[in-house]
Phi, psi and omega in degrees: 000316186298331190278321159305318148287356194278314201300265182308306155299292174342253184346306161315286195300347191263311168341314195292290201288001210251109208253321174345304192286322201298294191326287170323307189278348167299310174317289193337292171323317159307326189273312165330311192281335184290327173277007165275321197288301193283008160279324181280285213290001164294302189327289219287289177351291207326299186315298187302339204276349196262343188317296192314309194304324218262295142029274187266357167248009181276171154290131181258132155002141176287137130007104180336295175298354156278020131221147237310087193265009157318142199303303200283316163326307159305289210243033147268338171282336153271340184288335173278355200267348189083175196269333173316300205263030206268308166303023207231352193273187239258331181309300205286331182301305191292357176258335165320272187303352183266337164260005156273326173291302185320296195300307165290000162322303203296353190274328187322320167253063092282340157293325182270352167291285180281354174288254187000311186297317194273354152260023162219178167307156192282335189283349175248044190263338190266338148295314164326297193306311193304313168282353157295340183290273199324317184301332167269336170291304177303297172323338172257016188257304188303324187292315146349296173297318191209282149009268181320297157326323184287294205327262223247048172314011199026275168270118186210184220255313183123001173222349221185136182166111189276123177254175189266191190290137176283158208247245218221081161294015163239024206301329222247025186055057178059357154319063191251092184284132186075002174310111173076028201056006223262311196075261187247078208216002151194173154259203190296318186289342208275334147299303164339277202305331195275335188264353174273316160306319172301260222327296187308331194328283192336295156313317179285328169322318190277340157253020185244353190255357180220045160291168205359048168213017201237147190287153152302322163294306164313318191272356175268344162289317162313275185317332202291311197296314189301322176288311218264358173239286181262012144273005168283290224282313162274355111006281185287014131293341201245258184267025188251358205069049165241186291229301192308340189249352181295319181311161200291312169266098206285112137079096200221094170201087224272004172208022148114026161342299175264334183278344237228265197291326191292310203316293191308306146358289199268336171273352140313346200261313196292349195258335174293323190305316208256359169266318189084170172274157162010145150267155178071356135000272190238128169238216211271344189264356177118189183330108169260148205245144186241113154311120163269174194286338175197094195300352182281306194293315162315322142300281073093287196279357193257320160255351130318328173292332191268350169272256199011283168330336169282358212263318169324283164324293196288331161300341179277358174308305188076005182211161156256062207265083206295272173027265154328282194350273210266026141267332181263001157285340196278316187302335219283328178310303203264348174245018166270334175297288201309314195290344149273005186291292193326314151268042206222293196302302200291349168255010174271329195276309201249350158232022152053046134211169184253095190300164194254293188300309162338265157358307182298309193291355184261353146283308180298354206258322182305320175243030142266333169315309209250017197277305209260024196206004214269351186263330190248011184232143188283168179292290133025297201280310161320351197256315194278331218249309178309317185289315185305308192296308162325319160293309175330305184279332172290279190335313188305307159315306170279020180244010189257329170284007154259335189262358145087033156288072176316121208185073195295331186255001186071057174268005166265336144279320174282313169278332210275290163299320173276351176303305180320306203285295200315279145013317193261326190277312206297022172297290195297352204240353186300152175289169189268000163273334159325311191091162183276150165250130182300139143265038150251348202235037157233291147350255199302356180288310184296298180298043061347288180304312175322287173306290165332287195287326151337275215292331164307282198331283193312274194319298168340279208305296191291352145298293179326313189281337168287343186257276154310329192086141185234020173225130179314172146299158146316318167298296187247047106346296207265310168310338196077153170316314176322293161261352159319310177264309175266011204052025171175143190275171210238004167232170172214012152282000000 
């Protein structure tokens, strides 16, 4: 017996303990994943140079606008299908589907709510959870109020227009034809609920980049103003018809790269800048890294987020028009992979491991990159647009960290820069049935938005910090927001 284990064990147990060898093959291992992986993404180039061609010789859908969107052109078209088939049309599908996208619109912030609770500390996790509860309540209330109205004044000057409370969007008994130019594809509420789930987006961008250092009081004033003025008012330069869609080559930007997400970006950089960073952050040896508590939750909101994004995208089709549909779920898919491949590869090569947050943040950097493009760009061209934002964004992360812009979950990278890459490339990436695009009249669409939305930010905060102040104290900083601000922790072990 003793010689039978001497055979058969030893050798196991000399295995165990020999950390030399252990060692030797994680290398080994690494470098094999690393040249499988950048073999893929060659692979992935490659792959783009055969796209077009293949592109342009499929058929495309007839056009939203080849059909008959007129009251009567409806209803010869129910009349020949019988009453039986009356679900079946094409107004009753598309209202369907617009208010099924509305609803994952609306999942989207319980995604943004556990990536933000699982990239900060457990002790600020029942704030986190808290501003997100409010940023969706106020926000459809504000939109209700005001909101819609600025977003879509109708006849206005082209920069500017506060509108009133929405009225009765069923007034013609929900039937609404031609609605919004759209023609037979929603009614007036079924555009309410869905661009109303968009509106909060901006705000929620905006607490996960200024998480565990900010008064509680401050940020609900602050966001309540930001949805209900200022993503309306610039909005409404885009899609409300104002001055960006007004240019001789109008504007190109088809579910918010720039109106949404760059918007959400960029009034974070101003509210991080006037808040400061972390304590204990950056110090005298450099980047000190503040752990979040729980990468399952974060994983977690991050794929909620990417299902949501079909209902973001795809909704934005505005019709259930098949064509459109199912190119912008194909784009909107492939280029959330790639950016995460892509950021997998670049952070193996540059932080010599395969980050976990990275990863995430290179999926979300992936469908905000394919966001303002997702109707006019080929599958290809989306694989290539997803990958670039995936490098983009790990670079984007360590250059906001050197430059000491505390941005514990990288929301100011993933929308606020890459919103920019998305926003610029589908210039260079539309398909040839698309038709062309300006990249001066995209230029300026960004620096508009941009610009805009920083200098809103920035005046809030710095009204804020001279009338109140907008930062906890250092103690309860150091105790968390949890119970400082809400009285009670979001663990009780």
């Amino acid at each position: 017996m003793n010689l039978i284990h001497h055979i058969v064990a030893h050798p196991l147990l000399t295995w165990r303990r020999s950390t030399r060898t252990q060692k030797k093959m994680r290398k080994l291992t690494q470098k094999m994943t690393k040249a499988w992986l950048l073999t893929l993404v060659v692979g992935l180039f490659a792959g783009f140079g055969v796209s077009n061609a293949q592109e342009v010789t499929e058929e495309t859908p007839p056009a939203i606008e080849e059909v008959d969107e007129t009251k009567a052109g409806y209803e010869e078209l129910v009349a020949g299908q019988g009453d039986t088939a009356y679900a079946f049309d094409f107004f009753t599908t598309s209202m369907l589907w617009t208010v099924i996208a509305a609803a994952m619109v609306f999942i989207m912030h319980l995604g943004f709510a556990t990536l933000e609770a699982g990239l900060t500390q457990k002790k600020n996790t029942v704030n986190i959870l808290f501003k997100n509860v409010w940023i969706i309540s106020i926000g459809l209330l504000t939109y209700a109020l005001t909101g819609f109205n600025t977003h879509y004044p109708g006849d206005f000057n082209g920069y500017f227009s506060i509108g009133s409370l929405i009225g009765d969007l069923n007034a013609d008994g929900g039937d609404t034809f031609g609605y919004g130019g759209v023609g037979l594809a929603m009614t007036g509420y079924g555009d309410f609920i869905f661009q109303a789930m968009f509106a909060a987006t901006a705000a929620t961008i905006v607490s996960g980049a200024v998480a565990e250092r900010i008064k509680i009081g401050f940020f609900m004033i602050y966001s309540t103003i930001l949805v209900a003025f200022g993503y309306t008012i610039a909005g409404s330069w885009h899609w409300g018809g104002g001055f960006l869609s007004a240019m001789e080559t109008p504007f190109k930007d088809f579910a918010g790269s720039t109106v949404v997400h760059g918007f959400g970006g960029a009034a974070a950089l101003a509210a991080v800048i006037v808040l400061g960073p972390r304590a204990g952050k950056y110090t005298a040896n450099g980047v000190k890294p503040i752990l979040g508590h729980s990468m399952p939750l974060a994983a977690i909101g991050v794929f909620l987020l990417f299902f949501g994004w079909f209902g973001f995208n795809g909704g934005s089709v505005l019709s259930a028009a098949p064509g459109p549909l199912g190119l912008v779920f194909t784009t909107t898919a492939l280029a959330a992979a790639a950016g995460g491949v892509a950021s997998i590869v670049t952070s193996m090569i540059v932080l010599k491991k395969p980050d976990l947050s990275m990863a995430l943040n290179g999926l979300l950097a992936g469908l905000v990159s394919i966001t303002a493009g997702a109707d006019v760009v080929g599958p290809w061209g989306a694989v290539i647009m997803g990958a670039i934002g995936g490098v983009i964004v790990v670079f984007s992360i360590l250059f906001f960290d050197n430059i000491k812009i505390d941005d514990p979950v990288g929301a100011i990278s993933v929308h606020g820069v890459c919103g920019i890459w998305g926003t610029v490339a589908l210039v260079f990436f539309t398909t040839e049935e698309a038709g062309t695009f300006s990249l001066m009249s995209q230029l300026i669409g960004v620096a508009a938005v941009y610009i805009f939305a920083f200098v809103f930010s920035l005046i809030l905060c710095i009204v804020g910090k001279v009338m109140f102040g907008i930062r906890v104290t250092d103690e309860e900083e150091a105790e968390g927001l949890d119970v400082a601000e809400h009285g009670a922790p979001a663990y009780t072990d």
